[in-house]
C-alpha positions as CSV (number, residue, x, y, z in Angstrom):
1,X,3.7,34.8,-37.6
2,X,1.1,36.9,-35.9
3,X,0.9,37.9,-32.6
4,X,-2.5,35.3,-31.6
5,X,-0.5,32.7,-33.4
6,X,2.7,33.1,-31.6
7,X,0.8,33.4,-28.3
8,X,-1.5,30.5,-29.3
9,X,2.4,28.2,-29.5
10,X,3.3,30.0,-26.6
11,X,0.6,28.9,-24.4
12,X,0.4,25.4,-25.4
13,X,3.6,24.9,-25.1
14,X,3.7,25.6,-21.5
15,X,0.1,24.0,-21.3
16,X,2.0,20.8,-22.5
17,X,5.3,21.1,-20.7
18,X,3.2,21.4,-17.3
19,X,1.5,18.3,-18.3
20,X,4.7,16.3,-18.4
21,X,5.8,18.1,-15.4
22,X,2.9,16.8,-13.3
23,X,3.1,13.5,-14.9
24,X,6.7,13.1,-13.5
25,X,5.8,14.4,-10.5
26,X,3.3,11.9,-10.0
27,X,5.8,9.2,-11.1
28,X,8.5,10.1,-8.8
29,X,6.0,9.5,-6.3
30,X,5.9,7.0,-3.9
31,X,4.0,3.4,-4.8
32,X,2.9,0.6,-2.7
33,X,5.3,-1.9,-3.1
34,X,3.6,-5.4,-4.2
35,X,5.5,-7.3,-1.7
36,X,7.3,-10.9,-3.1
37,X,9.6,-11.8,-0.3
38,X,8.0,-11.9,3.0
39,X,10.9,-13.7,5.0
40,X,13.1,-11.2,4.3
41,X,11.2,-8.4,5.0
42,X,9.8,-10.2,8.4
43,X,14.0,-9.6,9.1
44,X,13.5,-6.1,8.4
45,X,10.6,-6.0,10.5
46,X,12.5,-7.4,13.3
47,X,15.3,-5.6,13.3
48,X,13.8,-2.4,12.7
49,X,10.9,-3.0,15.2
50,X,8.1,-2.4,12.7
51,X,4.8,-3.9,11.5
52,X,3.4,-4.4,8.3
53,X,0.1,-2.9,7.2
54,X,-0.4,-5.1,4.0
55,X,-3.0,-4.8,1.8
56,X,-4.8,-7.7,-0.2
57,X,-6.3,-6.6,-3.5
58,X,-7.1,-8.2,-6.8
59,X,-7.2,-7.3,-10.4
60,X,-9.5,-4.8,-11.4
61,X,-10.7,-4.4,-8.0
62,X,-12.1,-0.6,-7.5
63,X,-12.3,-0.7,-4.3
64,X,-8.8,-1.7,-4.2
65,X,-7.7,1.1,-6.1
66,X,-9.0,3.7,-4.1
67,X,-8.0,2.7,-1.0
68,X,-4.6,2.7,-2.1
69,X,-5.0,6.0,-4.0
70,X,-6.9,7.6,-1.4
71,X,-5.1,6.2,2.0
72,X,-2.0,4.2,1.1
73,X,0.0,6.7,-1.2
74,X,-0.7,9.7,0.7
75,X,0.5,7.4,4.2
76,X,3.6,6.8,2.4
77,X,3.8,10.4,0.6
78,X,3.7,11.9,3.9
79,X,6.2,9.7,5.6
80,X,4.0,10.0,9.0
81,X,4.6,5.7,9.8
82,X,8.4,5.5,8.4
83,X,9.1,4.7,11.7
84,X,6.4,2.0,12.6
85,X,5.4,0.5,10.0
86,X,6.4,-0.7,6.7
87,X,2.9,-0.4,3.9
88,X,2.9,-3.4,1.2
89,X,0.3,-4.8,-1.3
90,X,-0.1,-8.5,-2.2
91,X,-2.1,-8.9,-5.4
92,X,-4.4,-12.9,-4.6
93,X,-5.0,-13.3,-8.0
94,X,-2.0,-13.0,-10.0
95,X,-0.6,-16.4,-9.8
96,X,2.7,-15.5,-9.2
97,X,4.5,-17.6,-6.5
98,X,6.0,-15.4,-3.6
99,X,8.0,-16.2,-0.6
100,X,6.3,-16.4,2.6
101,X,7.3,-15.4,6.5
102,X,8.5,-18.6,6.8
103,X,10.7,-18.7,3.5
104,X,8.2,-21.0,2.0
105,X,7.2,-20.6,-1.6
106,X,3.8,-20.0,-2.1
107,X,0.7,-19.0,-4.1
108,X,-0.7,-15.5,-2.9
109,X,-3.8,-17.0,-2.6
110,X,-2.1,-19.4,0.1
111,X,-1.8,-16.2,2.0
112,X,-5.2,-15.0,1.2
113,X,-6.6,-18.2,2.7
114,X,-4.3,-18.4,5.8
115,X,-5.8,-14.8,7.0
116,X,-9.3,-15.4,5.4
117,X,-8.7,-12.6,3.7
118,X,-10.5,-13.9,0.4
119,X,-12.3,-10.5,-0.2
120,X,-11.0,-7.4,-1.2
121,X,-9.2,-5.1,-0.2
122,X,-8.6,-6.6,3.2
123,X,-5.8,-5.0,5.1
124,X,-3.7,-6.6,7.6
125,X,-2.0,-5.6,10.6
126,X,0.9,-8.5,11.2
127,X,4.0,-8.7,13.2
128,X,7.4,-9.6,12.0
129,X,6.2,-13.4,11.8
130,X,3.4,-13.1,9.9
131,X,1.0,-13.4,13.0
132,X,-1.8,-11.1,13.4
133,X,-1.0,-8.3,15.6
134,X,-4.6,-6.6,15.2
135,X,-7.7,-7.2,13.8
136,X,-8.2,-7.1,10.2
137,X,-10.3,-4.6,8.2
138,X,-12.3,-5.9,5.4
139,X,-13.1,-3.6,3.0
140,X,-13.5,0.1,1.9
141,X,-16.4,2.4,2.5
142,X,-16.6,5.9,4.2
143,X,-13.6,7.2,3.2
144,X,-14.2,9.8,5.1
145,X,-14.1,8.2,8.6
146,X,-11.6,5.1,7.5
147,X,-8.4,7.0,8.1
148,X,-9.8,6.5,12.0
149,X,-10.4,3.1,11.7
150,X,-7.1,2.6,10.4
151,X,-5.3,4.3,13.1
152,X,-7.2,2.7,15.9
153,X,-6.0,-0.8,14.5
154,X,-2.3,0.3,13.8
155,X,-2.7,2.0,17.9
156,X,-3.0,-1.9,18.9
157,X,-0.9,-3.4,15.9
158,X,2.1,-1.4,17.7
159,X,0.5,-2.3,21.4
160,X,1.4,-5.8,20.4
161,X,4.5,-5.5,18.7
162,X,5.9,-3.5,21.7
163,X,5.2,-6.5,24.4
164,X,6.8,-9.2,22.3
C-alpha cells in the first residue's frame, strides 16, 4: 500500500469515527419530553414546587423546531431551571389521546383549545393544576431577544407559584 493510500484510510477513518462520535453525542443529549400524562406530572409539580413551561407545536411546524432546537434543548442541556421548572412539548395534531391535569383523557387539541393556544409554537407557563401562572407567548421570532421574553414570563410564572 503506499504511503497517500494508507494516509488517505487513515484519515477517513478518523473523519468517519468522529462522525459517529458527534452523532452519539448529540443522541445522548437531552430531548424535550412530549408530555402524555399531565396528572401525574401536575403531582410532580406539586411536590417538587415547580412549573411547567410546555410548548405546543405541530407536525412539520419550522418554527416549532427551532424554538426547541434553539431555546428548549440548550435550557435543558444546561440544567440552569432543574430546580423550577419542568420543559415538556405537546404535539396538537397528532391524535393521540393524553391524560390531562385532571386525569381526564383527552385529545391534545382539547388542550390546545382550553389555552387558545391553536397556533404554533405557543408556550405556556402553568402551575401544577394546569392553571395559567403567566401569560402565554405565541410564537417565535427574534431569536435573538426571545431568551428575555422568556425569562420575564418564567420571573412571574414562579411569582405565582410561590403565593399559592
Amino acid at each position: 500500500m503506499t504511503k497517500i493510500t494508507s494516509n488517505f484510510l487513515l484519515f477517513f477513518t478518523l473523519l468517519l469515527g468522529s462522525v459517529f462520535t458527534l452523532n452519539a453525542i448529540a443522541d445522548s443529549a437531552p430531548h424535550v419530553i412530549e408530555e402524555k400524562n399531565f396528572a401525574q406530572l401536575g403531582k410532580l409539580m406539586k411536590q417538587q414546587n415547580k412549573g411547567l413551561l410546555l410548548m405546543l407545536h405541530s407536525e412539520g411546524c419550522p418554527f416549532c423546531e427551532a424554538l426547541e432546537e434553539n431555546y428548549l434543548r440548550p435550557s435543558l442541556i444546561s440544567g440552569e431551571y432543574d430546580k423550577e421548572i419542568f420543559i415538556r412539548k405537546l404535539q396538537i395534531d397528532s391524535g393521540v389521546p393524553i391524560i390531562d391535569f385532571s386525569g381526564k383523557k383527552i385529545d391534545p387539541e382539547v388542550i390546545s383549545n382550553r389555552y387558545d393556544g391553536s397556533l404554533t409554537p405557543t408556550l405556556l407557563f402553568l402551575d401544577y393544576k394546569g392553571d395559567e401562572a403567566a401569560m402565554k407567548m405565541i410564537g417565535y421570532n427574534t431569536p435573538s431577544l426571545f431568551g428575555g421574553y422568556v425569562e420575564e414570563q418564567l420571573r412571574e410564572m414562579r411569582e405565582y407559584i410561590t403565593k399559592k
